[in-house]
KOLPA-424853 format. One record per residue (C-alpha): residue in one letter; x, y, z. Coordinates in steps of 0.1 Angstrom, whole numbers. Layout:
// residues N
<atom koldren="a" px="X" py="Y" pz="Z"/>
...
END
This chain:
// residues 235
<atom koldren="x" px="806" py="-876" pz="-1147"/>
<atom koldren="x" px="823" py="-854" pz="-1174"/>
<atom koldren="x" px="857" py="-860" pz="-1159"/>
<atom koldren="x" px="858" py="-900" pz="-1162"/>
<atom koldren="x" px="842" py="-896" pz="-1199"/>
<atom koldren="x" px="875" py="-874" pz="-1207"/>
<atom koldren="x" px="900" py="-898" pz="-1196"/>
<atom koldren="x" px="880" py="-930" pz="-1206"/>
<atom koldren="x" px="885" py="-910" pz="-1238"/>
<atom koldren="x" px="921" py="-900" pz="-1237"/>
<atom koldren="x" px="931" py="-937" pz="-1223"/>
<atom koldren="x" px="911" py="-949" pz="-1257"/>
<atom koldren="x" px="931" py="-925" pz="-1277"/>
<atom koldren="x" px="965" py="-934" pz="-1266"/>
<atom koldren="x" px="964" py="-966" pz="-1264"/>
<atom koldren="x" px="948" py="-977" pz="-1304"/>
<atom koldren="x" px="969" py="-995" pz="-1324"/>
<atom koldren="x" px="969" py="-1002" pz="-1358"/>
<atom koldren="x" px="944" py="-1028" pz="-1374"/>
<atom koldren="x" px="951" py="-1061" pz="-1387"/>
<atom koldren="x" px="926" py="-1084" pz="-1400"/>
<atom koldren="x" px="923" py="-1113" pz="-1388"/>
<atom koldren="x" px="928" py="-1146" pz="-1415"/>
<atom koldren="x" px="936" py="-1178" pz="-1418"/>
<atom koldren="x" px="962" py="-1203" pz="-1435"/>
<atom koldren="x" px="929" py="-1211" pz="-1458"/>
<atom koldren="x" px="921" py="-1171" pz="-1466"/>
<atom koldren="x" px="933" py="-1146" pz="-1493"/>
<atom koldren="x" px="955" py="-1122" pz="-1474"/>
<atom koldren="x" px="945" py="-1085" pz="-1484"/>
<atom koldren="x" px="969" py="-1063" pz="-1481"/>
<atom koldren="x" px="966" py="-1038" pz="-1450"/>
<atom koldren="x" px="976" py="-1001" pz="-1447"/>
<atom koldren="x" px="987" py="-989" pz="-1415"/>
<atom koldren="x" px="971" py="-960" pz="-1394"/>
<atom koldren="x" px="991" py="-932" pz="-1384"/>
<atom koldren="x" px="982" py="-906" pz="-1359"/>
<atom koldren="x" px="986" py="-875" pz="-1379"/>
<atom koldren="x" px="1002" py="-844" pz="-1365"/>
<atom koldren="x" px="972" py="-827" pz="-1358"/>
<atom koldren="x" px="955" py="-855" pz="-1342"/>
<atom koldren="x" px="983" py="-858" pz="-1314"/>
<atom koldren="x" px="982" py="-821" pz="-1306"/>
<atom koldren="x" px="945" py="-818" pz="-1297"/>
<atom koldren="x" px="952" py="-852" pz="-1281"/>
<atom koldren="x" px="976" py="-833" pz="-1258"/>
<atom koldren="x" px="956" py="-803" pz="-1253"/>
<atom koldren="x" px="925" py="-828" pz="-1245"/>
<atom koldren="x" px="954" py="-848" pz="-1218"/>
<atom koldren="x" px="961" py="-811" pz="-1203"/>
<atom koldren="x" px="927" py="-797" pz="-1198"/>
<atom koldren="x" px="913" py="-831" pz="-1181"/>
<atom koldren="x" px="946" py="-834" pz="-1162"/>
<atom koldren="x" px="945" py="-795" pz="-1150"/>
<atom koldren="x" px="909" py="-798" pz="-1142"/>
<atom koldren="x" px="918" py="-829" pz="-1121"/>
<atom koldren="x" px="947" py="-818" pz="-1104"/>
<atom koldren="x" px="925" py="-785" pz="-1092"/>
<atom koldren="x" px="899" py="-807" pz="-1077"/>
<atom koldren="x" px="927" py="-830" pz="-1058"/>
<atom koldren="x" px="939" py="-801" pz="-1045"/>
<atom koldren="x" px="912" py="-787" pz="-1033"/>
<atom koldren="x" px="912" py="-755" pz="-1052"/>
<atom koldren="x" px="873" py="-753" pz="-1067"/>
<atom koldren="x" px="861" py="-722" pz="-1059"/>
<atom koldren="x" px="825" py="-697" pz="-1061"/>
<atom koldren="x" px="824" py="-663" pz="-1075"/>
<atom koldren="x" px="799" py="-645" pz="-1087"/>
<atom koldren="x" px="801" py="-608" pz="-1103"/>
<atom koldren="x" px="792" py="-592" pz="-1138"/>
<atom koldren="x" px="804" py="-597" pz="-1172"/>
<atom koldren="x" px="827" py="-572" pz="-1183"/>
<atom koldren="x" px="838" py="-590" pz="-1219"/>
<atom koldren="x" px="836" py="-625" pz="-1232"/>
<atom koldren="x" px="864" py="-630" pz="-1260"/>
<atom koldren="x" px="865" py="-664" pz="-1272"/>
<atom koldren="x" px="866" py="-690" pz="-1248"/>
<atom koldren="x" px="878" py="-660" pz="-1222"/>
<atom koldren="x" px="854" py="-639" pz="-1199"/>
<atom koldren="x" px="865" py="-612" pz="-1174"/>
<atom koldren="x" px="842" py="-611" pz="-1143"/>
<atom koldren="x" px="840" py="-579" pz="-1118"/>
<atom koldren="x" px="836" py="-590" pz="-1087"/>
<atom koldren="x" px="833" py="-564" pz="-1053"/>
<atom koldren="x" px="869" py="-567" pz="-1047"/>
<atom koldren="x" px="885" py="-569" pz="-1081"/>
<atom koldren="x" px="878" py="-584" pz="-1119"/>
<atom koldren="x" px="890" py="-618" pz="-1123"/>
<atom koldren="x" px="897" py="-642" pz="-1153"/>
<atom koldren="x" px="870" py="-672" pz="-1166"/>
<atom koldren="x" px="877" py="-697" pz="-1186"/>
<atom koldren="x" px="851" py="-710" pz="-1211"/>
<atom koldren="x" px="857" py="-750" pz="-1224"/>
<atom koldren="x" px="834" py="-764" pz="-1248"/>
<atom koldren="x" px="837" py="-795" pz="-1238"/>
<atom koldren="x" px="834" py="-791" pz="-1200"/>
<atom koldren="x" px="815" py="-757" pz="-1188"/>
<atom koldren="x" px="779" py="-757" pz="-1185"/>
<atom koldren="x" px="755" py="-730" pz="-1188"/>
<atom koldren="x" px="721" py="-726" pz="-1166"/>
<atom koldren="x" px="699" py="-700" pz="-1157"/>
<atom koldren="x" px="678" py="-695" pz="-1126"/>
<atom koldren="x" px="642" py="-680" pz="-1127"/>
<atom koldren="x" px="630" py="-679" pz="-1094"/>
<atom koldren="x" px="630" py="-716" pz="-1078"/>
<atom koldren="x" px="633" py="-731" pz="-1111"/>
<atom koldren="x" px="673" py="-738" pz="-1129"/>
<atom koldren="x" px="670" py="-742" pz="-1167"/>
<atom koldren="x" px="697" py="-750" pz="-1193"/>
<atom koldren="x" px="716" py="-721" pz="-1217"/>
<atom koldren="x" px="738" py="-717" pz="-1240"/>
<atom koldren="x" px="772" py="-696" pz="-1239"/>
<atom koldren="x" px="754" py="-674" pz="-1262"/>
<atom koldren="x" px="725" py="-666" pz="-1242"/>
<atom koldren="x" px="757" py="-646" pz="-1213"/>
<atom koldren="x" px="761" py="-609" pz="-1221"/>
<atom koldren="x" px="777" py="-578" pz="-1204"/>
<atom koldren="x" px="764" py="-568" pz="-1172"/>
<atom koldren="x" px="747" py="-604" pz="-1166"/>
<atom koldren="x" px="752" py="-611" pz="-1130"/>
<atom koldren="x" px="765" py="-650" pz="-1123"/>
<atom koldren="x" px="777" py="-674" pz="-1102"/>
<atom koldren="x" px="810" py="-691" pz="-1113"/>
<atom koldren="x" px="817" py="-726" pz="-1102"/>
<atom koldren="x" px="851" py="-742" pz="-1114"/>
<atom koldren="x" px="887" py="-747" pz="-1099"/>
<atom koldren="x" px="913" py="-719" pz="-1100"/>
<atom koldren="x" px="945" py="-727" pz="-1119"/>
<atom koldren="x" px="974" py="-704" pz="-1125"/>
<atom koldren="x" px="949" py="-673" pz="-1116"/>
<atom koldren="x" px="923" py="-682" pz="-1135"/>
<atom koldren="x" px="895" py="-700" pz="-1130"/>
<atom koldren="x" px="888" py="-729" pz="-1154"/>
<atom koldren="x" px="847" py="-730" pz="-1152"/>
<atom koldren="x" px="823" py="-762" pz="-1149"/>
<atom koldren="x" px="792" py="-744" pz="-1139"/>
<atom koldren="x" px="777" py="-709" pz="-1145"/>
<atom koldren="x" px="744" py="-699" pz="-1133"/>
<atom koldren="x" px="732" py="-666" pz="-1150"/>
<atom koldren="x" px="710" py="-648" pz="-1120"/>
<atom koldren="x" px="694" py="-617" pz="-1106"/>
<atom koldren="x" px="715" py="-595" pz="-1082"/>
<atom koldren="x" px="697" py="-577" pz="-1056"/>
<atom koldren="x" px="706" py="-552" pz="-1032"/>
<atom koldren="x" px="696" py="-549" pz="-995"/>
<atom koldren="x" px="690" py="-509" pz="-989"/>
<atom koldren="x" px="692" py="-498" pz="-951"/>
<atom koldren="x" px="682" py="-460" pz="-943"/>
<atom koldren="x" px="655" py="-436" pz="-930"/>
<atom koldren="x" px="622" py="-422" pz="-947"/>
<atom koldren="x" px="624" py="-391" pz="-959"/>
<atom koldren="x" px="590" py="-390" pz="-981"/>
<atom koldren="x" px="562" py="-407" pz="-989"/>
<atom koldren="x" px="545" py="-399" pz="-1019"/>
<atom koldren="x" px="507" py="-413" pz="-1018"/>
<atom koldren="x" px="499" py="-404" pz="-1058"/>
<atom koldren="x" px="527" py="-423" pz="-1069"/>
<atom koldren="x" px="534" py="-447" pz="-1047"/>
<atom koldren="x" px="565" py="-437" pz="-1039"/>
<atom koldren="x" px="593" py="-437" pz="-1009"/>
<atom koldren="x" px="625" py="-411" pz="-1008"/>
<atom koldren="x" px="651" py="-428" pz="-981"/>
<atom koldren="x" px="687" py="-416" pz="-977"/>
<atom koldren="x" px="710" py="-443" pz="-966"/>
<atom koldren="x" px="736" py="-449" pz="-942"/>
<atom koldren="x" px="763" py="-440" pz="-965"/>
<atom koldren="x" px="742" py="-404" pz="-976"/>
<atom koldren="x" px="730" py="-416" pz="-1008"/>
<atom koldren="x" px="692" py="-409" pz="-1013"/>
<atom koldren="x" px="672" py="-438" pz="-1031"/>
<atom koldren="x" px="636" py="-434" pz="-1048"/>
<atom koldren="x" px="614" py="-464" pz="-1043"/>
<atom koldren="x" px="584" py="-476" pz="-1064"/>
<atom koldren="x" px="564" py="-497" pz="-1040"/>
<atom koldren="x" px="546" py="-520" pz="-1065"/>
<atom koldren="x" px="515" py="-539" pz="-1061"/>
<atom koldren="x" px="535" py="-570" pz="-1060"/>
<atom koldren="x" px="559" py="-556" pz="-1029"/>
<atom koldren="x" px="560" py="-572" pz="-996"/>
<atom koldren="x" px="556" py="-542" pz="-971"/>
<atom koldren="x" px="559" py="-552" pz="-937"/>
<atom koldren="x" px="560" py="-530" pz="-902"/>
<atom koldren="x" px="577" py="-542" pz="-865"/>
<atom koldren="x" px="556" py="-546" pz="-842"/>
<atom koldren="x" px="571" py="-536" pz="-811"/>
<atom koldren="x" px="553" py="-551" pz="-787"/>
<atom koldren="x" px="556" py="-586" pz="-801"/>
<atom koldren="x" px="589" py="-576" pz="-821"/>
<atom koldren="x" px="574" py="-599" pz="-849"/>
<atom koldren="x" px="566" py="-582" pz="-884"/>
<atom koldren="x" px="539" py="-578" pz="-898"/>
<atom koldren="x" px="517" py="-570" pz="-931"/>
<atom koldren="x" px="508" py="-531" pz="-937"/>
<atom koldren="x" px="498" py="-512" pz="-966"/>
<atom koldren="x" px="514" py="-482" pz="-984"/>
<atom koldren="x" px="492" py="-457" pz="-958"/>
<atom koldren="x" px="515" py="-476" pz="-935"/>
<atom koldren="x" px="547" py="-456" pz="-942"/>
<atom koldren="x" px="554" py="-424" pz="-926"/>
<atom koldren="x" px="585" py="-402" pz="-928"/>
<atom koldren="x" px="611" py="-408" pz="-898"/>
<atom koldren="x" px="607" py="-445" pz="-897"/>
<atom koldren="x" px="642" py="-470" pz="-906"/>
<atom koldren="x" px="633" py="-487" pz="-935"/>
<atom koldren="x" px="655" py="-521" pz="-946"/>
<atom koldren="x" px="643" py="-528" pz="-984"/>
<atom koldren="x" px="655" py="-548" pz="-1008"/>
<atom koldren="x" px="658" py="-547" pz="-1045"/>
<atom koldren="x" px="668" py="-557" pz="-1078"/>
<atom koldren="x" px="703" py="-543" pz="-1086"/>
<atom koldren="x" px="703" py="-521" pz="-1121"/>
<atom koldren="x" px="734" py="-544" pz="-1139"/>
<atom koldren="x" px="721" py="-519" pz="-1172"/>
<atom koldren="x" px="733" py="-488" pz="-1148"/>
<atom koldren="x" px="750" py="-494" pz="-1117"/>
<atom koldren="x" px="749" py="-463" pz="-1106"/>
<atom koldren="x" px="713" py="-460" pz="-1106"/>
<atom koldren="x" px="692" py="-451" pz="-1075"/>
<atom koldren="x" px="655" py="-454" pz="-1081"/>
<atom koldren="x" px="641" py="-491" pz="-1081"/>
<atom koldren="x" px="614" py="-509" pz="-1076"/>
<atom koldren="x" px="608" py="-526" pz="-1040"/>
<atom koldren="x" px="604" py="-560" pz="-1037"/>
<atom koldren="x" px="602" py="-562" pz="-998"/>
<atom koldren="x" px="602" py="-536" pz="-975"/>
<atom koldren="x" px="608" py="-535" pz="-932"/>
<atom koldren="x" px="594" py="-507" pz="-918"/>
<atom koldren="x" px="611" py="-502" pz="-882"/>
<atom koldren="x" px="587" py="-474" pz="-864"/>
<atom koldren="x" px="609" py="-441" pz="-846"/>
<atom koldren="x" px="593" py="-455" pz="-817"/>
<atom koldren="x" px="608" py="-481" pz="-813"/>
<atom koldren="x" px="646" py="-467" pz="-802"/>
<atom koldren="x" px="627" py="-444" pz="-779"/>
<atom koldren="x" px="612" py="-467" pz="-757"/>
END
């Protein structure tokens, strides 16, 4: 664990004291200089004690917390995170946050470097005095779940028009890689179709990758798409 390294480390610090060699009544006694802790060493002993202590103190109190949002900034060892209610302060140690990236099923190790604006991530770290002090983030893909009506189906290409609940009308590519699926409703069970499948009037649930280049984008390509037929809230 990162935290007992830090204070096995801290309690090593502190508690050195000079060196004296060892002799004998027999041995030449060589002079011995005495070690003293400069200035500089005691402060980033101190800032060391504080961030260990801080990080500690969040955990016993049961203040670790998940966020996740997009990057807004990264300034030094600060980062500034909107989240869907508000943006909120990170901060970066070098000695203590980790970096990962997931791909799919798979987790892999980054570097700070590797986070930019508009990466979406998951923030893992205890809050202290409003900010929160991170030991993990995960750099991952947003997506969006889309709920609406058909409005168009374009068979030359490949392409659905829905307006959503809130108004807003979406363009979707439905690629060759896009799980389209129809309710039955006999067996209320869905099931596998093909793009001839979709017809104008049905509720369509889809989901998709959100646009963290331009948020306000709406055309995007489907990764999976419910198809709920008209007929079914007419039976």
């Amino acid at each position: 664990m990162k935290i007992t390294y830090f204070i096995a480390l801290i309690i090593a610090l502190t508690l050195t004291t000079p060196l004296v060699l060892a002799q004998t009544p027999t041995e030449e006694v060589i002079p011995t200089k005495e070690v003293t802790p400069t200035k500089a060493t005691d402060t980033d002993v101190d800032k060391l004690k504080e961030k260990v202590a801080e990080t500690v103190l969040g955990m016993k109190e049961g203040q670790e917390t998940a966020v996740s949002g997009t990057i807004v900034s990264v300034k030094g060892d600060v980062m500034k995170l909107s989240t869907d209610d508000k943006d909120i302060e990170v901060t970066l140690d070098d000695a203590l946050t980790e970096y990962f990236e997931v791909q799919g099923t798979v987790t892999k190790e980054i570097k700070k470097e590797a986070l930019k604006k508009n990466d979406y991530l998951f923030v893992l770290g205890p809050e202290i005095n409003g900010s929160i002090t991170a030991n993990s983030i995960y750099k991952d893909q947003r997506y969006l779940s889309l709920v609406g009506k058909i409005t168009e189906v374009n068979v030359d290409d490949f392409t659905v028009k829905i307006v959503a609940l809130d108004k807003t009308n979406y363009i979707l590519d439905v690629q060759t890689r896009t799980t389209q699926e129809l309710l039955n409703i006999k067996t209320v069970t869905p099931e596998k179709i093909g793009f001839t499948k979709l017809k104008e009037g049905d509720s369509i649930h889809a989901f998709v990758k959100a646009n963290n280049e331009n948020p306000k984008s709406t055309r995007f390509d489907a990764e999976r798409i419910l198809v709920i037929p008209n007929e079914y809230f007419i039976q």
